[in-house]
C-alpha positions in Angstrom: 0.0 0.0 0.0 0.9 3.5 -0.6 2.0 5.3 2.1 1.3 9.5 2.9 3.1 12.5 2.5 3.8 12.3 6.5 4.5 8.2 6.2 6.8 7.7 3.2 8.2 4.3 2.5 11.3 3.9 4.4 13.4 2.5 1.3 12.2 5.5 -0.4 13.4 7.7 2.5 16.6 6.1 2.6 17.2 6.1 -0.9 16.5 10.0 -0.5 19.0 10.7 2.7 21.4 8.1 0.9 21.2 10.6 -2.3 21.8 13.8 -0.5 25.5 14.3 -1.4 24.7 14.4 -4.9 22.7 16.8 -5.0 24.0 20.6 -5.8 23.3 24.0 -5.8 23.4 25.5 -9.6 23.9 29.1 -9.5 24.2 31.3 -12.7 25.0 34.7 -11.9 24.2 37.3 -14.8 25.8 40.2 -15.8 23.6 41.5 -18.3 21.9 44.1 -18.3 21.9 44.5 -14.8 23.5 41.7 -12.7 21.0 38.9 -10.9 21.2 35.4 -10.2 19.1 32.3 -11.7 19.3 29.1 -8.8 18.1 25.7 -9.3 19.3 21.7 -8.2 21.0 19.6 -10.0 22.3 16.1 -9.4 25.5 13.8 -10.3 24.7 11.3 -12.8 28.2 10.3 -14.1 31.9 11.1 -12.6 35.6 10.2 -13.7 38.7 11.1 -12.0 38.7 14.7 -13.2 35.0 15.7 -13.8 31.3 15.2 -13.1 28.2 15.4 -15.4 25.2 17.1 -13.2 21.9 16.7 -14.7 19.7 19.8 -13.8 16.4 21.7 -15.1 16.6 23.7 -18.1 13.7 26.5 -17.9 15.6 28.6 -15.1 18.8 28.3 -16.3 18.3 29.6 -19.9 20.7 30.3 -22.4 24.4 31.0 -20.1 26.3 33.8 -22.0 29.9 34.4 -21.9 30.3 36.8 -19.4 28.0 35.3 -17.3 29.5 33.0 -14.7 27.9 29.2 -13.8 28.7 27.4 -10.4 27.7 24.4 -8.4 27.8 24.4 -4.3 27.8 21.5 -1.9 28.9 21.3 1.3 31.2 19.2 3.1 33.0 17.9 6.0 35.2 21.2 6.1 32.8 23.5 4.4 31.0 24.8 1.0 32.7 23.4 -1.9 31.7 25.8 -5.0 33.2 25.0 -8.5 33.3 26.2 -11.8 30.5 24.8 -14.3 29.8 24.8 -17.8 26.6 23.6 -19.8 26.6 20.8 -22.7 23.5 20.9 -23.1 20.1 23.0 -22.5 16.5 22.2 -23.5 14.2 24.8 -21.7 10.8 23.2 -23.3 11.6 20.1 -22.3 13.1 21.0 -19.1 16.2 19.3 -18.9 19.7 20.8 -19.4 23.3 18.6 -18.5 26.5 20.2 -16.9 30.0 19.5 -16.8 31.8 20.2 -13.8 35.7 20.0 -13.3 37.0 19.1 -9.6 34.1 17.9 -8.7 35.2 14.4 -8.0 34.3 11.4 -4.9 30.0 11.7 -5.7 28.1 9.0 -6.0 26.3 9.2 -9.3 22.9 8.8 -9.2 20.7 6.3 -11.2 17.6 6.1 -13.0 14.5 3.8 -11.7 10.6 3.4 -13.5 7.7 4.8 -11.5 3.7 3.9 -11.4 0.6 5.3 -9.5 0.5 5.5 -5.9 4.8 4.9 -5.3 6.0 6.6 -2.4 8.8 9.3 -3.8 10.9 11.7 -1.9 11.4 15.1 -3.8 15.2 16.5 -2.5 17.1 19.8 -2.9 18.2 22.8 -1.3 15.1 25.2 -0.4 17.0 28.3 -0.8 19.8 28.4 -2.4 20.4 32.4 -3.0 20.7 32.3 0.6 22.8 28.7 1.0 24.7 28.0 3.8 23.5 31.2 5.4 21.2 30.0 8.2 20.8 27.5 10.5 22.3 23.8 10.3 18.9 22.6 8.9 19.1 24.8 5.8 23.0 23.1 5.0 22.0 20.2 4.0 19.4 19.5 1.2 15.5 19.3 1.9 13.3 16.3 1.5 9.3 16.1 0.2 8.1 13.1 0.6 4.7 12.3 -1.3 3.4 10.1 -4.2 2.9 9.9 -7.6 -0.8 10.9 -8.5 -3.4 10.2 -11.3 -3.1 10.8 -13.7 0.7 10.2 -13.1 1.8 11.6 -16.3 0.6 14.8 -18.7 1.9 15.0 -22.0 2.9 18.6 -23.2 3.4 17.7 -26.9 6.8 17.3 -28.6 9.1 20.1 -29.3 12.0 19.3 -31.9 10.8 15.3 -32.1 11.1 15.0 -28.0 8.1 14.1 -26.4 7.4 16.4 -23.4 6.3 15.3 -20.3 5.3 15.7 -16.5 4.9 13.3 -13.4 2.3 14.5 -11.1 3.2 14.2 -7.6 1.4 15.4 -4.2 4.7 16.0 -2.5 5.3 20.1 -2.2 8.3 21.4 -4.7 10.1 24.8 -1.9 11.0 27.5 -3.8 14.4 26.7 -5.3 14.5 22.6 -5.9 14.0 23.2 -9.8 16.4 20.5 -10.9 16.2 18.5 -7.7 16.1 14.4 -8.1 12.9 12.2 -7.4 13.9 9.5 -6.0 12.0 6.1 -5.0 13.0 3.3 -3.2 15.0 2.2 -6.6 16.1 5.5 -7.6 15.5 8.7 -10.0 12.1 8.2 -11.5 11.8 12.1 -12.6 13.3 15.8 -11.6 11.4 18.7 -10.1 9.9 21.0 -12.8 7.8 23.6 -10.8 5.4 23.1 -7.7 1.8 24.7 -7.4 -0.6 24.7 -4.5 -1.1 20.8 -3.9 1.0 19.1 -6.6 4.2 19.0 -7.8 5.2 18.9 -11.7 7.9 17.2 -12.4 10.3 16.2 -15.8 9.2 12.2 -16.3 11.8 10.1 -17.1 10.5 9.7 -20.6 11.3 13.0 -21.5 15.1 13.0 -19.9 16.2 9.7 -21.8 14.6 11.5 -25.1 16.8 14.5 -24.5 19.3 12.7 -24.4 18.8 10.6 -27.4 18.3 13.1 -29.4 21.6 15.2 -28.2 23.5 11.8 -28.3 22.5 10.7 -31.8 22.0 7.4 -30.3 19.5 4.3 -29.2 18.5 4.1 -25.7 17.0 1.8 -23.3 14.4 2.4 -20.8 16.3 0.2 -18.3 19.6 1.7 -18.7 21.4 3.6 -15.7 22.2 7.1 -15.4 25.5 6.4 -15.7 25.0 4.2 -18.7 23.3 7.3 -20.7 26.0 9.5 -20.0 28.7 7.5 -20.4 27.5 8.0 -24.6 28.2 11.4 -24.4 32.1 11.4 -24.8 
């Protein structure tokens, strides 16, 4: 049986506490024409000895310019760890953009999982990231919303450029800020955070990620492959 918003399933929650270390803070500070800053998550899907390849939303962070400068934060053992990042790839329709980030080494990628009515999900990322590492020790590490997967679990938005676009509904509540944050079930990823709304939660379905990324890779994929499998095609 499903359990409630208040009562997720414990695998789920552990998967979710297990997966906090992935997750990142993606801040794009702009310099045009007046300087301001666009914030979202992002999570590792793939790493090597010398990079990492963070998988984020695409709608807030919108076409990166030159001058304008793109980081990721995380904090650890001796403090906030903020490093230089730079975008592959960016789909703002479809809501899914991929990052590269040097020196950011020693995450555990995350992976992907399939999802169905009624699964107990945990929705993570920092709830405000302008202000990260600012406040108390609560806000330092990121949030978790638990909830489920609701009917109808998916809404189709049409295809843009051959990719079908789509959204999980979920009844867990998306804080201001965890654009870009993971879904996670008891198995794994099963979507990211789109944008919340009073009562539900949109978020980017797995469908729509693994499109994106067929399409940018010029290649066949499975539904059952990992993360890590996806993005190992990129290179």
């Amino acid at each position: 049986m499903p359990k409630s918003k208040t009562h997720p399933d414990w695998r789920a929650r552990a998967h979710a506490v297990s997966a906090r270390p992935s997750v990142l803070s993606v801040i794009a500070f702009r310099f045009r024409p007046r300087g301001y800053m666009s914030t979202g998550m992002g999570f590792v899907v793939k790493r090597d000895a010398q990079n990492s390849i963070v998988l984020t939303s695409g709608h807030y962070l919108g076409v990166v310019k030159r001058k304008d400068q793109l980081v990721v934060r995380r904090m650890t053992a001796g403090g906030v760890q903020q490093l230089p990042a730079s975008v592959i790839y960016s789909n703002s329709v479809a809501d899914v953009a991929i990052l590269r980030v040097p020196g950011l080494t020693g995450v555990r990628p995350l992976r992907f999982a399939h999802t169905f009515v009624g699964q107990s999900v945990v929705a993570v990322g920092y709830s405000d990231p302008i202000n990260l590492f600012a406040g108390t020790t609560f806000t330092r590490i990121p949030a978790m919303s638990p909830g489920r997967v609701m009917e109808p679990w998916t809404i189709d938005l049409g295809t843009h450029f051959g990719i079908t676009v789509s959204n999980v509904i979920l009844d867990c509540v998306a804080m201001e800020g965890m654009s870009g944050g993971p879904v996670l079930s008891s198995g794994g990823v099963v979507a990211m955070v789109d944008s919340g709304a009073r009562g539900f939660t949109r978020a980017v379905s797995l469908v729509t990620i693994l499109q994106v990324l067929k399409t940018h890779l010029g290649v066949g994929l499975q539904d059952n492959m990992t993360m890590e499998q996806v993005i190992e095609l990129i290179a």
